[in-house]
Every structure is written in structure tokens, then in C-alpha cells.
C-alpha positions as CSV (number, residue, x, y, z in Angstrom):
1,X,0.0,0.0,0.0
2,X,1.2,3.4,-1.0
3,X,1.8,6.2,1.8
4,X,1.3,9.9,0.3
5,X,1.5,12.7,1.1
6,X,-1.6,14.5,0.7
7,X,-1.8,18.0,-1.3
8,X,-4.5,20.8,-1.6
9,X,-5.3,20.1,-4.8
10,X,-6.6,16.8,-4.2
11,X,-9.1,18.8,-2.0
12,X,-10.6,20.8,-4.7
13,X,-13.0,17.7,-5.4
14,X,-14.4,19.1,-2.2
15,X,-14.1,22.8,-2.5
16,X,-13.0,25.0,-5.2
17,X,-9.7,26.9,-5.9
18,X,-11.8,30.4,-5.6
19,X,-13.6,29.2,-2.4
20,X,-10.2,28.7,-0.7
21,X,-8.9,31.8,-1.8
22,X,-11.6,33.7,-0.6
23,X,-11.4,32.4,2.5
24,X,-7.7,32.5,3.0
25,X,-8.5,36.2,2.4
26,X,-11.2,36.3,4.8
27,X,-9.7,34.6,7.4
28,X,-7.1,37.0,7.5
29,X,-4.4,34.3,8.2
30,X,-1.7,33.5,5.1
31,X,-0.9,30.2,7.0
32,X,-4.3,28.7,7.3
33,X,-4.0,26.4,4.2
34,X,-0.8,24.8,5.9
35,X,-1.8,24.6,9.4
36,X,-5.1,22.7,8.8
37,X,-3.5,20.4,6.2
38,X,-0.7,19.7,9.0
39,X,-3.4,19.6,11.6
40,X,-5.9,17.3,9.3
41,X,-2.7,14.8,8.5
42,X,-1.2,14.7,12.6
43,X,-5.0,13.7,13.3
44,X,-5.4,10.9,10.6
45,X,-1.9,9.5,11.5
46,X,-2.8,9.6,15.1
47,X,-5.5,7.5,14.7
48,X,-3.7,5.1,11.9
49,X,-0.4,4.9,14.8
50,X,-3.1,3.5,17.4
51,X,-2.7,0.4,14.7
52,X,0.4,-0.3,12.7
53,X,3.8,1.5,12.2
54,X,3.4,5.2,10.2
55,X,5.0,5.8,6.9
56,X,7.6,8.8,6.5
57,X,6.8,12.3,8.3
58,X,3.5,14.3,6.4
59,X,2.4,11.2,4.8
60,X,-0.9,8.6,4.8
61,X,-2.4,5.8,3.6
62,X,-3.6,6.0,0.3
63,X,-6.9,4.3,1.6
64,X,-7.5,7.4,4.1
65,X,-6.7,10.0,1.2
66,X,-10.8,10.9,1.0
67,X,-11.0,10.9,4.6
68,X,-7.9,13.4,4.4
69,X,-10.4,15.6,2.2
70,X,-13.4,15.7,3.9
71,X,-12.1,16.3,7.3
72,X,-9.8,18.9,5.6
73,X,-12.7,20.8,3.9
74,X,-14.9,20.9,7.0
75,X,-12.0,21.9,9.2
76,X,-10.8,24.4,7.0
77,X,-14.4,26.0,6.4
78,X,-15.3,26.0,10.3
79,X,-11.8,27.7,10.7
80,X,-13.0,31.1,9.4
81,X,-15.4,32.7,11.8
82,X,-19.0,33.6,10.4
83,X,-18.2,30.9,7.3
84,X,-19.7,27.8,9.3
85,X,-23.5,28.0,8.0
86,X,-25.5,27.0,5.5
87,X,-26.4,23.7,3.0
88,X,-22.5,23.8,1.5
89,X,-21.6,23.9,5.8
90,X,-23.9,21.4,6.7
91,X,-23.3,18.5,4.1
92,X,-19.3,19.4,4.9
93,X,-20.2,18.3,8.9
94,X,-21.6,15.3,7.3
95,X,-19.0,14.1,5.6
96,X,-16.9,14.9,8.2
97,X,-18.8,12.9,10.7
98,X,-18.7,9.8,8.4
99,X,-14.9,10.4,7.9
100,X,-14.6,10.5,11.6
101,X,-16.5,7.4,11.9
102,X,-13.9,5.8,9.5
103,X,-10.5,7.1,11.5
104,X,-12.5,5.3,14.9
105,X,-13.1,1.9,12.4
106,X,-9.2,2.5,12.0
107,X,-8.3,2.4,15.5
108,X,-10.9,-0.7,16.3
109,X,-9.0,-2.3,13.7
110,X,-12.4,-2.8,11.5
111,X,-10.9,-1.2,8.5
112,X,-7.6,-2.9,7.9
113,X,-4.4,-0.4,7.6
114,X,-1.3,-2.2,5.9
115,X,2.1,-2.0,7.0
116,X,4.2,0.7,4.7
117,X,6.9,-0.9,2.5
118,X,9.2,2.8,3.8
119,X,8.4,2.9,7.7
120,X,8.8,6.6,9.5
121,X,12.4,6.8,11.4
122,X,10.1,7.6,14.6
123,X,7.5,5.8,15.5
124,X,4.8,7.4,18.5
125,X,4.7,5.5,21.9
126,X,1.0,4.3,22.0
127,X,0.4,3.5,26.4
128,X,-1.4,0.4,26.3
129,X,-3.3,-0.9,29.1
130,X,-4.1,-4.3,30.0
131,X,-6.3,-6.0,32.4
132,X,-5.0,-9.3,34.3
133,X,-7.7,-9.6,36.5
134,X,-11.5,-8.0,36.9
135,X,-12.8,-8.6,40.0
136,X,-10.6,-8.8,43.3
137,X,-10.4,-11.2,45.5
138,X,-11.6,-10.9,49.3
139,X,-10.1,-13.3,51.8
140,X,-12.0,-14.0,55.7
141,X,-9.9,-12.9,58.5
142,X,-9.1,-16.6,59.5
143,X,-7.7,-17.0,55.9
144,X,-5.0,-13.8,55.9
145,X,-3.8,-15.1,59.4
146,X,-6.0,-12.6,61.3
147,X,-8.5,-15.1,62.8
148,X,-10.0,-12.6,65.8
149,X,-13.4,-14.1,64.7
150,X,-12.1,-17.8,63.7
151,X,-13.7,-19.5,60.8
152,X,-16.2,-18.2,59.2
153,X,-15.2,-14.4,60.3
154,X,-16.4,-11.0,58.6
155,X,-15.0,-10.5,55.3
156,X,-13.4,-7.4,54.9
């Protein structure tokens, strides 16, 4: 499986060239392509690390690429105050709840991510916690050595 890095032109599917320009320019903020495309790809790795090994640094799985866009589109949108509204807004919220609902299939393991032939030099810690045991055992007083009551004691 290929690992890519994802570019803004693959999001015009979603939203036109003019419609990002004039919201760059109404957002007042040079930089807001960039830092929701790095913002859109750290979240869809994050989720894709919970599972296998990442490929190199700014790059994803080909298989997520649509998710990439619609997350991007709606994040991007939302990111300009007094943009979020309308019909356009509200099908973009859609689609970015259904992507959503893909990234958690990804960490559950339901939607299969494969190995990449070019690992990433670092790889994230994931924590994992495991349970041994669920319920804890209570020993009678007579059993820890305490026997004040003898056999048959209060438990405590």
C-alpha cells in the first residue's frame, strides 16, 4: 500500500480553488491552508499509529486519502469565523462525521491499515493498558492469618 503525502489540490473535489482563496482572504491568516492540512494529516496518523507503524513524516495511507479531504474541507471551512453556515456547511459536517466514523473503524482495527513498505524513522509511543484480573479477590480474616473471629469471620 502506498503512503502519500496529501496535497490541496486533491481537496478541490471538495471545495474549489476560488472558495479557498476567498477564504484565505477572509480569514485574515496567510498560513491557514498549511496549518489545517498539518493539523488534518497529525489527526489521521494519530489514529492510523493506534494500529500499525506510520509511513515517513507528512504522509498517509492512500486508503484514508478521501477521509484526508473531507475532514480537511470541513475543518478548513469552520476555521473562518461567520463561514460555518449553510447547505454547502452542513453536508461538509456530514461528511466529516462519516470520515470521523472511519479514523474510529481504524483504531478498532475494522478497517484494515497495511504495514508501509518505507516505515517513519520515529515511530509514537502508544500506552497500552491491559487488564489481568477484573474482580478482586476478598479473603476471611481466619484466611489472611488474622482469625480474631475464627472460621467463618467477617470479610473485609
Amino acid at each position: 500500500m502506498a503512503w502519500i503525502a496529501p496535497q490541496i489540490s486533491d481537496c478541490q473535489s471538495r471545495i474549489s480553488a476560488v472558495e479557498i482563496q476567498s477564504l484565505v482572504n477572509a480569514s485574515g491568516n496567510v498560513n491557514i491552508v498549511a496549518e489545517v492540512t498539518q493539523t488534518t494529516v497529525d489527526l489521521i496518523r494519530g489514529y492510523v499509529a493506534s494500529v500499525t507503524v506510520l509511513g515517513p513524516e507528512g504522509t498517509l495511507p492512500d486508503k484514508l486519502i478521501d477521509c484526508f479531504k473531507d475532514i480537511w474541507a470541513y475543518k478548513f471551512v469552520s476555521s473562518v469565523p461567520g463561514r460555518a453556515s449553510g447547505a454547502m456547511y452542513d453536508t461538509r459536517r456530514d461528511t466529516y462525521k462519516d470520515a470521523l466514523k472511519l479514523l474510529e473503524s481504524v483504531r478498532k482495527g475494522d478497517f484494515r491499515i497495511e504495514v508501509p513498505a518505507q516505515p517513519a524513522t520515529e515511530q509514537p509511543i502508544i500506552p497500552r493498558v491491559t487488564v489481568s484480573h477484573k474482580r478482586q479477590r476478598r479473603a476471611q480474616r481466619y484466611e489472611a492469618g488474622l482469625g480474631a473471629n475464627g472460621p467463618g469471620g467477617p470479610y473485609y
